[in-house]
Each structure stands twice: as C-alpha cells, then as structure tokens.
N, C-alpha and C positions, 0 to 999 in steps of 0.2 A: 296226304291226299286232300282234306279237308282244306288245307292251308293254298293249295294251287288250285281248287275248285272255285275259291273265295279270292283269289287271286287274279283269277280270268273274268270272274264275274263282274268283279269292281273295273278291269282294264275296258271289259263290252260297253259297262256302264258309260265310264268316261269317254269312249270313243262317241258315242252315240250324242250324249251331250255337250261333246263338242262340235259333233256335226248342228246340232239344232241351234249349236249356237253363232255358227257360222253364220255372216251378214250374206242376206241374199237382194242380187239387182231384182227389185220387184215391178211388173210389169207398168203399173201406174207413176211408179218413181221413174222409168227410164223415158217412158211415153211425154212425161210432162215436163222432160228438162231438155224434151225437143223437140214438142209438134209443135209450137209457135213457129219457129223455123224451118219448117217443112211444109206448112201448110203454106207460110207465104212463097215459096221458090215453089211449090209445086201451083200455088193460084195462079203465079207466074206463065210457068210453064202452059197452062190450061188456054189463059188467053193472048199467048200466043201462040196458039191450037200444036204447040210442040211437044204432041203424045208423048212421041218417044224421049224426052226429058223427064219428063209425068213420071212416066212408066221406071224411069232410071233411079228417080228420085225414091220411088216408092220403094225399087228393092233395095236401094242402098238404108234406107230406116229401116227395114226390114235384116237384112242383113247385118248391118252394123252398131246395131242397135236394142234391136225388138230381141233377136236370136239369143237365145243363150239367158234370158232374164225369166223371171219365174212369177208366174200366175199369180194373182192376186186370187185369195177365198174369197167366196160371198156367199150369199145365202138368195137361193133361185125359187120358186115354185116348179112343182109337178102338178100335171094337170089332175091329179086328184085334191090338188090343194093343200098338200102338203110342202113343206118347209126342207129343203135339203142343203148342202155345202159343194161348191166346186169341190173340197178337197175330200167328198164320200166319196168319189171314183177311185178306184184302188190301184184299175191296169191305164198304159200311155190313153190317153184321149183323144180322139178329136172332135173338135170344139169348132160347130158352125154356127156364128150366129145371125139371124136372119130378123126378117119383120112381116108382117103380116100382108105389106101392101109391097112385098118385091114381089115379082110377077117370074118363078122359077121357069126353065127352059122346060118344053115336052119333055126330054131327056135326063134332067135333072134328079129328080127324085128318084125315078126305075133306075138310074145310075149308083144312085147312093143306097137307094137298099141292095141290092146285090153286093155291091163291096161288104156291106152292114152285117149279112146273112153269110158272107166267106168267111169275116173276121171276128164276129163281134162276142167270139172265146177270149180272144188275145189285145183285143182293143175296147175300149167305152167309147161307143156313137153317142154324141150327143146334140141338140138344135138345143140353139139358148134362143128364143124373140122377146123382142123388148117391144111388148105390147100384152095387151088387157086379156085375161083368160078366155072369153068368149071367141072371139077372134084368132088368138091360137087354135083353139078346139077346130076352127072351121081349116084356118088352112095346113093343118097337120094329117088331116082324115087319110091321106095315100100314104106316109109314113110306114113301114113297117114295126114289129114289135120289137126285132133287134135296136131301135135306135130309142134314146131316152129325150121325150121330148121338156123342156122346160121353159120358164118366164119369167122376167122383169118388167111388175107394172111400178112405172115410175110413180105412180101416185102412193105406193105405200111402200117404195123403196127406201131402206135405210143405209145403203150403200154411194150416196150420191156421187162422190168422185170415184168409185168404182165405174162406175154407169156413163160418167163423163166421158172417159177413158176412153171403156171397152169400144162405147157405141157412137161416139162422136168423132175419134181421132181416125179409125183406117177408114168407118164407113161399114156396109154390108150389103149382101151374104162377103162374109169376110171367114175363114176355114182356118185354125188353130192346132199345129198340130203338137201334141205335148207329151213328153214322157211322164213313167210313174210316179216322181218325182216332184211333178207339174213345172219342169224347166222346158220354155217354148223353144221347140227343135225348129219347128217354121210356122210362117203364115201365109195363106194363098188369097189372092182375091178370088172370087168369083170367076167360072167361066165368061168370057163377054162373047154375046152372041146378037144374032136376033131374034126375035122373038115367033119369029116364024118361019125357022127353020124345023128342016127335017127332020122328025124324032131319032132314026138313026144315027146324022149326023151331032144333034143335041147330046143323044147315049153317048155316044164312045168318045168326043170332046169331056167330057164329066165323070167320066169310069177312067177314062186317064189319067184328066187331073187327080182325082178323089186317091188312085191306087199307088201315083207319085210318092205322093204323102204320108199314107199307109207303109208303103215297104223304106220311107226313110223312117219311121217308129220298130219297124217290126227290126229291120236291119241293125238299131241302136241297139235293141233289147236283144237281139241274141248276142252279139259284141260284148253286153253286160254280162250275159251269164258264161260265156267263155272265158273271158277275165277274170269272172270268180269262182268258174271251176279250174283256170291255172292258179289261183293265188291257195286253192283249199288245201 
C-alpha cells in the first residue's frame, strides 16, 4: 500500500513538472514578432480611411496570433498602494485596460458593474490604468466593489517591455478575456460609440459586448470540469 501511495505521488509530482515545464507562447513574445507588421498594413489601412481592412487586420492578430498565448505576470498597484501579481488571480479573468483620460460611454461602467455583481463568484474583474495613482482614484470613483481596480505608473515601472506591449501595441480600453490558467481565450476592443449617446443605448451596446466574453470563459470552464469529471 505504502509502495503505490509513493508511487502516485512521484507520477502527480512528475506530471505537474512537466506541465510547468512546458514552453508557453507568451504574450509579449507573440505581440513582438508581429506588431511591426500589423501596425504598418493597419497604418495603411487607416489612411486609406479602409476601416473595414483596419477592422480585419485587427481580428486577424487577434485571432491568429494574440489567442491561445499566455499572459505575461507583472507586478500592478492596488489603490491602497500595495504591490500585487497579474498571476494572484486564481479564477478566468477579465482584464480591462484603460487610462485615465479615455472618456467611458454613459453606459459603460453601469454596464460593467452589473455583469461584475452577476459574476464576480466565478470570474476576477479587473481595470489595469496606466497612469499615476491620484488620477486613478478620481476616475475609478463609480466602479463598483466587485471589480479590482489596479495601475501602472510608468515612472516606477520595472516591467518596461511588459508595459511596451500591453499598452502600446492594441491601444485601449482594450478587454482581455483570460482563463485560470492565464491562457488569453480573447480580446475585444472597446465599444466604439459616440460620445453622446443615449445611456440606454451605451448600456446594452456594453452589457453585450462585456456578457460575449464572459459566457465564452464561463463556457470554457464548465467544458473543463466536465472533462475532468469523465477522466476521474
């Protein structure tokens, strides 16, 4: 008995460190060995006002590229000033990250906390801003407490081509949707709107997008745990 106890244990062992030893496409390695080329065919695209190329271009990095590659850890602020890791979040995430001087729809926020306040048993909400604590503080204030608000102030970042990456290569509010695993299942731009439109119309444009995204996490995760209640 003792002998197949110590037998399974050494087999978890192994499997386990073979998983961590497996090579993972990392966000920043896939990003950087293709937005040189994306950014030109999409500059392209731009000024020849052919959105819908734009638009093409973008899901195709997205899809063919960004999907399926795995997060890069960093180390973020919490607005109490403490020090945390992308990879503390335990359940799928999603990962919005915004700035202090993007100007959200009426409908934006009251969109996102409702999803936040359905889910956020089974999901980590999170706003990463890349910008200066004070400034965070002001434009987080409608935020709800289901969501974890956090920041990168580049003046004391030590992640520098993390930050390159994230915040320079798709642009923002840019939406991350990630399993527990922190393999990115997708990424959404921003709703594009105007800026003065209806709240209603703002809401349910944004509770759309947001729930999209949501039930393709929720969807994955029950898929997992069905998998590994046939394999038990």
């Amino acid at each position: 008995m003792g002998r197949k106890l110590l037998y399974l244990f050494l087999l978890i062992s192994f499997s386990a460190l073979t998983q961590d030893l497996e090579p993972r496409n990392l966000f920043s390695k896939v990003i950087g060995d293709n937005i040189k080329t994306y950014r030109a065919k999409s500059q392209e695209a731009f000024t020849d006002h052919n959105f819908e190329q734009a638009e093409f271009l973008f899901d195709s990095l997205i899809n063919n590229i960004v999907n399926g590659s795995y997060l890069d850890n960093f180390k973020v602020r919490k607005l109490s000033g403490r020090k945390i890791e992308l990879y503390d979040f335990d359940k799928p995430v999603f990962l919005m990250t915004y700035a202090s001087w993007c100007t959200p729809g009426s409908g934006e926020i009251p969109a996102l906390n409702e999803i936040a306040k359905k889910y956020h048993k089974e999901i980590d909400f999170v706003i990463l801003f890349w910008d200066e604590k004070n400034k965070v503080k002001k434009a987080t204030k409608d935020y709800n407490k289901h969501i974890t608000i956090v920041y990168v102030d580049e003046k004391e970042n030590t992640n520098d081509h993390i930050v390159e990456t994230m915040k320079h290569s798709l642009g923002f509010p840019t939406s991350f949707f990630i399993d527990e695993n922190k393999k990115i299942v997708d990424v959404r731009r921003g709703v594009l709107h105007h800026y003065n439109e209806e709240f209603e119309i703002s809401f349910e444009l944004n509770y759309s997008s947001f729930l999209n995204g949501i039930s393709l996490l929720k969807n994955m995760n029950t898929d997992k745990k069905e998998l590994s209640s046939k394999n038990k």
